[in-house]
C-alpha positions in Angstrom: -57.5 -4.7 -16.5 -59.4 -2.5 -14.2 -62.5 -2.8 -13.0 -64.8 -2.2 -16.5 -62.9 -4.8 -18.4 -60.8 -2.2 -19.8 -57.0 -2.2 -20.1 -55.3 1.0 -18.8 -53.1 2.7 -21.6 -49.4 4.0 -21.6 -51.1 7.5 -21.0 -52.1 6.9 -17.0 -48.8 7.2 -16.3 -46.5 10.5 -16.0 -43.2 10.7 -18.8 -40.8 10.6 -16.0 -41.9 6.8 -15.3 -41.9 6.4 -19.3 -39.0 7.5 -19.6 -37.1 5.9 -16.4 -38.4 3.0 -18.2 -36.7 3.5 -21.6 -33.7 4.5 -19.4 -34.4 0.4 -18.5 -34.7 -0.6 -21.7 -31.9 0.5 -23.1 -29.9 -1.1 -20.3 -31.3 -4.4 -21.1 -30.4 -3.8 -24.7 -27.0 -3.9 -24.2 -27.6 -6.9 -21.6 -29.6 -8.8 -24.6 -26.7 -8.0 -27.1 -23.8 -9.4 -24.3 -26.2 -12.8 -24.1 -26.5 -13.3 -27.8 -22.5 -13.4 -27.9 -22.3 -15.5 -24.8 -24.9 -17.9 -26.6 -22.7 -17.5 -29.3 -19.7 -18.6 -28.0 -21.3 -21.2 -25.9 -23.1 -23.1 -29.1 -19.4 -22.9 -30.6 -18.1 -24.4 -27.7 -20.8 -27.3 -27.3 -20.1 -28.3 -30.7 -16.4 -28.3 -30.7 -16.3 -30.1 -27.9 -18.9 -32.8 -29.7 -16.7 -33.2 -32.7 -13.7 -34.0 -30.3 -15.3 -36.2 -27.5 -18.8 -37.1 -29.8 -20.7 -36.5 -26.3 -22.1 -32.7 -25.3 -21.1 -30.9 -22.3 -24.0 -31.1 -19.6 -22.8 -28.5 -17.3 -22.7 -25.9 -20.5 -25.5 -27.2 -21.5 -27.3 -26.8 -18.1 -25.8 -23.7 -18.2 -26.9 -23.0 -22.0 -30.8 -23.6 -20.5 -30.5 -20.8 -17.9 -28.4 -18.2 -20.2 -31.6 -18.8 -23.4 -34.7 -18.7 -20.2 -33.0 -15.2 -19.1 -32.6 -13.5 -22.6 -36.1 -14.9 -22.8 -37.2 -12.9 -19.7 -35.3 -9.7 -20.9 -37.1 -10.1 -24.0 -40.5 -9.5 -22.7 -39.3 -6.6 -20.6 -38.0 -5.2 -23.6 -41.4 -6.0 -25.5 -43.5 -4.5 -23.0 -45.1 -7.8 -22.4 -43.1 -8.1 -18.7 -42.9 -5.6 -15.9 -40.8 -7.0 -13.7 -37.0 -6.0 -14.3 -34.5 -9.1 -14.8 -31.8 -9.7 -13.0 -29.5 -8.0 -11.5 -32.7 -6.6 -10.2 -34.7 -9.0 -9.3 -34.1 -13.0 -8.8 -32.2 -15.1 -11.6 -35.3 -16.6 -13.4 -36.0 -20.6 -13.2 -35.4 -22.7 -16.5 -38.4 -22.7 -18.1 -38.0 -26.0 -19.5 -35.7 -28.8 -18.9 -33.2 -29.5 -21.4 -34.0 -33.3 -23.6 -32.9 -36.0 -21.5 -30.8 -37.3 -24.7 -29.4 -35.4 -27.3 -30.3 -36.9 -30.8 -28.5 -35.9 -34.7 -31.1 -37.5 -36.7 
């Protein structure tokens, strides 16, 4: 907001910036898309291994946490709703929540 209470609009900046932004977006895109099959394959995983040891995997699970909180931060670059870039270019985003202490199948 600036100083009237107004929020500035896509128009106060130049097309180049627009458009290295897109450039951006588009690379994140293909990131997103890479994630949802690595969640994929991950869920798969988890559940296989529950059927055969009928306990979950922390350490994929731990690492489920951190994969979902970044496709959650690449979402709202991609949405316009974030402006700082997600890794690889800035840091790898903390968990936003902690997984359940227990795992339940009621």
């Amino acid at each position: 907001m600036d100083n009237n209470g107004f929020i500035p609009s896509v128009s106060n900046h130049g097309r180049k910036a627009i458009g290295i932004r897109l450039l951006y977006t588009i690379l994140f895109f293909i990131v997103f898309e890479i994630l949802k099959t690595v969640f994929y394959v991950i869920v798969f995983f988890q559940y296989i291994h529950l059927f055969i040891s009928k306990k979950h995997n922390e350490p994929v699970r731990v690492f489920s946490n951190k994969v979902s909180t970044y496709a959650y931060r690449v979402m709202r670059y991609l949405s316009l709703n974030e402006n700082a870039r997600p890794f690889p270019f800035s840091n790898f985003p903390d968990e936003v929540e902690n997984p359940d202490s227990s795992v339940t199948f009621s």
